[in-house]
C-alpha positions in Angstrom: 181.5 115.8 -8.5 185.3 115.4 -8.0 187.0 112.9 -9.9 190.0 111.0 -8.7 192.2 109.1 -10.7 193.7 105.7 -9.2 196.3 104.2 -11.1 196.2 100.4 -10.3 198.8 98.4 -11.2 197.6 94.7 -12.4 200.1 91.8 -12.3 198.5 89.0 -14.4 195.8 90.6 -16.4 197.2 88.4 -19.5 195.8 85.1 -17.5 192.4 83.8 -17.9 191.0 85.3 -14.6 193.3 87.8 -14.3 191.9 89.3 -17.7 188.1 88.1 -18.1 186.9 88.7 -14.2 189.5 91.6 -13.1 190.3 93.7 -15.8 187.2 93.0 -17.9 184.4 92.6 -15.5 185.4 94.7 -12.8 188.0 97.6 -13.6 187.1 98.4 -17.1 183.3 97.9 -16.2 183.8 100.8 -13.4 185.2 102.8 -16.1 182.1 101.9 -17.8 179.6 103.1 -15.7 181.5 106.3 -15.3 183.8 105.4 -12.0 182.8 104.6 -9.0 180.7 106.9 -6.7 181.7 107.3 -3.0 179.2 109.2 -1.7 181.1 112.1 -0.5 180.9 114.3 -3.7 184.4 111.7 -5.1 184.2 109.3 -7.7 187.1 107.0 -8.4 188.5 106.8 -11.8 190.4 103.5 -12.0 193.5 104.0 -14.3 195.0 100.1 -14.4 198.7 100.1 -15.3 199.2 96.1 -17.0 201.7 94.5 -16.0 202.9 90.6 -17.4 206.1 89.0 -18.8 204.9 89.3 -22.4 205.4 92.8 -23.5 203.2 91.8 -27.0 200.4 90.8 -24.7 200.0 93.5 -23.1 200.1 96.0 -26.1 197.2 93.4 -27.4 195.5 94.4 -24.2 195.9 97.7 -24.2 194.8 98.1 -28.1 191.4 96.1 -28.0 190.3 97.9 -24.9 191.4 101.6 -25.9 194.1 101.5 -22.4 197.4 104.0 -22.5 200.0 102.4 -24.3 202.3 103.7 -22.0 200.4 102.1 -18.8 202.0 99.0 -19.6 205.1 97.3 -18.4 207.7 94.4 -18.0 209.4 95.5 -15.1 207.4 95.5 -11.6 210.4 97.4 -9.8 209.9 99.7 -11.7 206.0 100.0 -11.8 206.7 99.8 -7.7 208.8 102.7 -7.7 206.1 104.9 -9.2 205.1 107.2 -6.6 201.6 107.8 -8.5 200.8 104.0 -8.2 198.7 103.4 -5.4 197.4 99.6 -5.3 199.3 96.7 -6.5 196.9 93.6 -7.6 197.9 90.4 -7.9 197.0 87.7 -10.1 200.3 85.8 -11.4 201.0 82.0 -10.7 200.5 81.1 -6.7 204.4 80.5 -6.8 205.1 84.1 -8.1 203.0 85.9 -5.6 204.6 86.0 -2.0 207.4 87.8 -3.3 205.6 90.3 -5.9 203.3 91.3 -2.6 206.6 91.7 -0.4 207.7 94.2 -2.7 204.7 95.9 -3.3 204.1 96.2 0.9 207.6 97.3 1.6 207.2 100.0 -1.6 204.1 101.4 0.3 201.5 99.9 -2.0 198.1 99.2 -1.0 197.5 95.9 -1.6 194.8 93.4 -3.1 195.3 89.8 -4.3 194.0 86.7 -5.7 194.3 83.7 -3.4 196.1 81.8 -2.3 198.2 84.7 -0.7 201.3 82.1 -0.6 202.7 79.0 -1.2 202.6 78.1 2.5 201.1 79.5 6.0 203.9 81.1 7.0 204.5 83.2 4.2 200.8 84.4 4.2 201.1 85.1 7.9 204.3 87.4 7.0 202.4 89.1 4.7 199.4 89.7 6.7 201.8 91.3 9.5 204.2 92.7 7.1 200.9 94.8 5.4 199.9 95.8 8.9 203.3 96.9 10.0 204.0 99.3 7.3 200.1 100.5 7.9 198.4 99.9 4.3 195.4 98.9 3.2 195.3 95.0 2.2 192.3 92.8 0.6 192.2 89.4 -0.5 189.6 88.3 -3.8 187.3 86.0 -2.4 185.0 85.9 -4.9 182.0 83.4 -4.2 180.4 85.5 -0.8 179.2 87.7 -3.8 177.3 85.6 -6.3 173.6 85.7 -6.1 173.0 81.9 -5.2 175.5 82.6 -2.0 173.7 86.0 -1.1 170.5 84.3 -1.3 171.7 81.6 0.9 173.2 84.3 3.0 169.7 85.7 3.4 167.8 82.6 4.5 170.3 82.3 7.0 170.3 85.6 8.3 166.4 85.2 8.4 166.6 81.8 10.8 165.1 80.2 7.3 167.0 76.8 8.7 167.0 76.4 12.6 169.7 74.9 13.7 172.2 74.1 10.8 173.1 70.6 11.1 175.3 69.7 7.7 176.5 71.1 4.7 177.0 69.3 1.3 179.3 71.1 -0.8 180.1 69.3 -5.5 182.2 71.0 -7.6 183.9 70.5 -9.9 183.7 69.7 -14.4 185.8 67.4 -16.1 189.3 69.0 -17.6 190.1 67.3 -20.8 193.7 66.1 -20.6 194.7 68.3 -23.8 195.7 65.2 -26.1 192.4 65.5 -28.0 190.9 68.4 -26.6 192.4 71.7 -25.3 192.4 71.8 -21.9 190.3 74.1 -20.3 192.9 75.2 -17.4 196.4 76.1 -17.2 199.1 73.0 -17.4 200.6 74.7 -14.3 197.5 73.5 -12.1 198.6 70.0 -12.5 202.4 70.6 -11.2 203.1 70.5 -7.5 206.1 72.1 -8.1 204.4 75.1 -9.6 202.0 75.7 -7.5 199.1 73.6 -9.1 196.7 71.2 -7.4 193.3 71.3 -6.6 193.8 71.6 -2.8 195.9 74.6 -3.0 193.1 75.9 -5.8 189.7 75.6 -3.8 190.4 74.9 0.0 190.7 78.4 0.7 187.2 79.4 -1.3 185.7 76.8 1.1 187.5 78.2 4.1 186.2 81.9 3.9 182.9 80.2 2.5 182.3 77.9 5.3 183.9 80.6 7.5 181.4 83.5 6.6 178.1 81.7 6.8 178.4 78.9 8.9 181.3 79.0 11.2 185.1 78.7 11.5 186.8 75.7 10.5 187.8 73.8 13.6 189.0 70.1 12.3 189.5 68.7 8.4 190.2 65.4 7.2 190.8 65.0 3.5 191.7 62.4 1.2 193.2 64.1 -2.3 193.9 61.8 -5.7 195.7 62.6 -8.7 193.0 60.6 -11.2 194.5 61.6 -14.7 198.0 61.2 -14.0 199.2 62.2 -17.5 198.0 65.9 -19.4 198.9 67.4 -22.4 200.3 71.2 -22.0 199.9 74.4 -24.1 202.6 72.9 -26.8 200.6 69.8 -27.2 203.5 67.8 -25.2 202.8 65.4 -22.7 203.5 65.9 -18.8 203.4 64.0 -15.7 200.3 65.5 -13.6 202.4 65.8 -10.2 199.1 68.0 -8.6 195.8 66.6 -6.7 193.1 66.7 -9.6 190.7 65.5 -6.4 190.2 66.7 -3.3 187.4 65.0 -1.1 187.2 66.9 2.7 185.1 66.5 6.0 185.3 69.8 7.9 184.1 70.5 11.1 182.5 73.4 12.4 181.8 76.2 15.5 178.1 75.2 16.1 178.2 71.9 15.7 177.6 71.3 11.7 179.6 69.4 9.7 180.3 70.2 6.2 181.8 67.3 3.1 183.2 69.3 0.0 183.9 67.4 -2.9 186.0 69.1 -5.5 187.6 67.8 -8.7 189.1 68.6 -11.9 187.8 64.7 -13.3 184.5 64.5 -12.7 181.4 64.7 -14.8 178.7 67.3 -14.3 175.4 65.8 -13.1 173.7 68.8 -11.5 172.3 72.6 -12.3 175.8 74.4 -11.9 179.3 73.7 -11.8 179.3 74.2 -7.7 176.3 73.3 -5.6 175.6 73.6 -1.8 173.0 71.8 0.2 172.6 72.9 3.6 170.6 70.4 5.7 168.7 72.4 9.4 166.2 71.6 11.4 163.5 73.5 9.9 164.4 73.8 6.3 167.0 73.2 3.5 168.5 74.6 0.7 170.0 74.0 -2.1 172.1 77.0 -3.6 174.9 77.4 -6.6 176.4 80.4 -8.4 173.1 81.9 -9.2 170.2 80.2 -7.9 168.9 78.8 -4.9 165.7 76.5 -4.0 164.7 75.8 -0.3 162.2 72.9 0.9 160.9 73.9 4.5 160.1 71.8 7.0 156.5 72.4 6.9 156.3 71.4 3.1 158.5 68.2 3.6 157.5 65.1 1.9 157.8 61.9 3.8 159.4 59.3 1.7 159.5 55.5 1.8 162.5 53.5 0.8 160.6 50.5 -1.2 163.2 49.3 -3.5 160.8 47.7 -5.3 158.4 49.7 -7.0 159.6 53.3 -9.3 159.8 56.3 -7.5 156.4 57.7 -7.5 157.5 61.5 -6.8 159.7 64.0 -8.4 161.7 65.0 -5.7 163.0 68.2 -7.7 159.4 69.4 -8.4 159.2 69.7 -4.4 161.6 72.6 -4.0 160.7 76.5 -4.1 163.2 79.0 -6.1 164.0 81.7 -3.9 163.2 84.9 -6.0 166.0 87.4 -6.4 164.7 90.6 -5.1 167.4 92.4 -6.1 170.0 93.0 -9.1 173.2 91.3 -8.4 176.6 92.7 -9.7 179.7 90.9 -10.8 180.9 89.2 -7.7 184.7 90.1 -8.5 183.3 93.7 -9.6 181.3 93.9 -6.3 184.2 93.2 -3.8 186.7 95.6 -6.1 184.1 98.4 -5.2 184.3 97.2 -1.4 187.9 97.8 -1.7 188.6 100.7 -3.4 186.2 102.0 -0.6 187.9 100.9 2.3 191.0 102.5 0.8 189.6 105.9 0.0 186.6 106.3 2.1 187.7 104.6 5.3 184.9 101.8 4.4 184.9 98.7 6.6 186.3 95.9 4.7 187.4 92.0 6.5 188.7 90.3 3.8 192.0 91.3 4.4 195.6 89.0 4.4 194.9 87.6 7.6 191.5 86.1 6.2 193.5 85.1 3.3 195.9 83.2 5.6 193.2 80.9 6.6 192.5 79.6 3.4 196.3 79.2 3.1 196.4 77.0 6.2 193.3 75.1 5.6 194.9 73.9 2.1 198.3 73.0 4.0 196.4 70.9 6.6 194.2 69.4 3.9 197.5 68.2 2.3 199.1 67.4 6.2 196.0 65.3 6.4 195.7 63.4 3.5 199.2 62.1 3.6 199.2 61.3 7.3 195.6 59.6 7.2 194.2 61.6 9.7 191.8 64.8 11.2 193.4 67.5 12.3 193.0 70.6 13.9 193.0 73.5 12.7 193.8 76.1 15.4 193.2 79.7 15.1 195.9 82.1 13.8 196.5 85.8 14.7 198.7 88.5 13.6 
């Protein structure tokens, strides 16, 4: 076995997801399990280079997980100008990320990023063609195609478990404590417009490449958004106006007919098995799946109900579900689609989730926002590079 080294530079590894799901759980745990294997006699050593604003951080990084304290840095020009850094990551603010990627692409980086890709659809269009002009690799994070409960849903699909689909019923959400009394379990910067925040901007583009992947493209959304705690309480313990949709509730439209509602909010209590649940609704079956697990209820094993509002229920509808089994062993979902990537980039590995896929959830957030102030459907037409 050959072992190549890949020095990775990682913008944003000091931010919750940036550290826990990228560094953590996916490039340190590569290191962990001795690199990663490509098949061809070449494993990959990843070598992450840290990169953030706050110097102290990162030594504090570096330190508790035994990293070279000289693989750290202030100064992404110059981490860009290093000719033996090969893939530039992003995980910073939304608002700091178009032009980060810009100057990663045009110093030859590969590139792979946390979503959304850019503050607006025509910036993540640019980058998408501005990636494929100068010829590099490019990979977007999208997470959720990876977790068991999906790849279990994945499978009944894939296996005709449903028929034809007909709807899709997507909750998420927890409530975020406003930070007066309780600290606030997500950034203050999610609940300012004018940084980037809002829950639209956050989670359309997971149901886009969702939605897209296992049932269909996106043709039409209608939305409604709310801003339901309009006051929070920041990092300093100072009060701010919450200028951000907390609440998003959405309609979307599909290729084959089905229609899909996703409800998603940052103010809502948590009255089911896990923080995001799916039910898909076909003509021979249904399902309902979430990060991890999934239960199905086919049609041949379907009660038959009778609205009598005047007796008690006399049957446990939950009871009348099956738990698909896992018949595997499921990875890290962020750990699983780094692997993807660093072998597309060094193996020639197919690989779709690329800028241009990252686009769409870019414009399905702007037209969720376009439709919600204008009070209307719309479109959404298909984009190209």
């Amino acid at each position: 076995m050959t072992r190549k080294t890949v020095r990775i530079a990682m913008n944003g590894v000091t931010g919750r997801m940036g550290y826990r799901q990228h560094l953590v759980r996916s490039i340190l745990a590569i290191r962990e399990q001795g690199g990663l294997d490509l098949g061809d006699g070449n494993v990959l050593w990843p070598e992450p280079i840290l990169v953030g604003r706050r110097e102290h951080a990162l030594k504090a990084l570096a330190e508790q997980h035994g990293l070279d304290p000289a693989n750290i840095s202030t100064d992404v020009d110059a981490v860009l100008a290093d000719p033996t850094v090969e893939i530039y990551f992003d995980a910073q603010v939304t608002s700091a990320r178009e032009e980060a990627i810009k100057k990663a692409i045009a110093a030859g980086k590969h590139i792979y990023t946390e979503k959304p890709t850019a503050t607006g659809l025509d910036g993540a269009l640019e980058l998408a063609r501005l990636a494929e002009a100068k010829g590099i690799k490019h990979g977007v994070v999208q997470d959720k195609l990876f977790l068991p409960g999906l790849l279990k849903l994945k499978r009944l699909i894939d296996g005709g478990f449903f028929g034809r689909i007909l709807s899709i019923r997507g909750e998420f959400g927890y409530w975020v404590f406003e930070g007066d009394w309780q600290t606030a379990q997500r950034p203050s910067w999610n609940y300012r417009a004018e940084d980037g925040g809002g829950i639209v901007v956050d989670m359309f583009p997971h149901w886009e490449y969702v939605l897209h992947e296992l049932f269909g493209r996106v043709k039409s959304v209608q939305a409604l958004t709310g801003t339901h705690i309009p006051q929070r309480w920041d990092e300093d313990d100072k009060p701010y106006d919450a200028t951000a949709d907390d609440a998003a509730y959405g309609i979307f439209e599909l290729d084959g007919g089905a229609i899909a509602q996703i409800n998603s909010s940052w103010a809502v209590r948590v009255n089911r098995d896990e923080l995001v649940e799916f039910q898909v609704d076909g003509t021979e079956g249904s399902a309902v799946a979430g990060l991890r697990n999934c239960r199905v209820q086919h049609r041949s094993a379907t009660p038959k109900p009778v609205w009598n509002p005047d007796i008690p229920a006399t049957e446990v509808f939950r009871d009348q579900w099956q738990e698909v089994p896992d018949n595997a062993e499921f990875d890290n979902g962020f750990k699983a689609q780094w692997e993807l990537f660093l072998k597309h980039v060094y193996a020639d590995a197919p690989y779709q989730w690329d800028l241009l896929a990252g686009a769409r959830g870019v414009q399905l957030a702007e037209l969720g926002l376009k439709s919600s102030a204008e009070g209307r459907r719309l479109d959404v037409p298909e984009i190209s590079l």
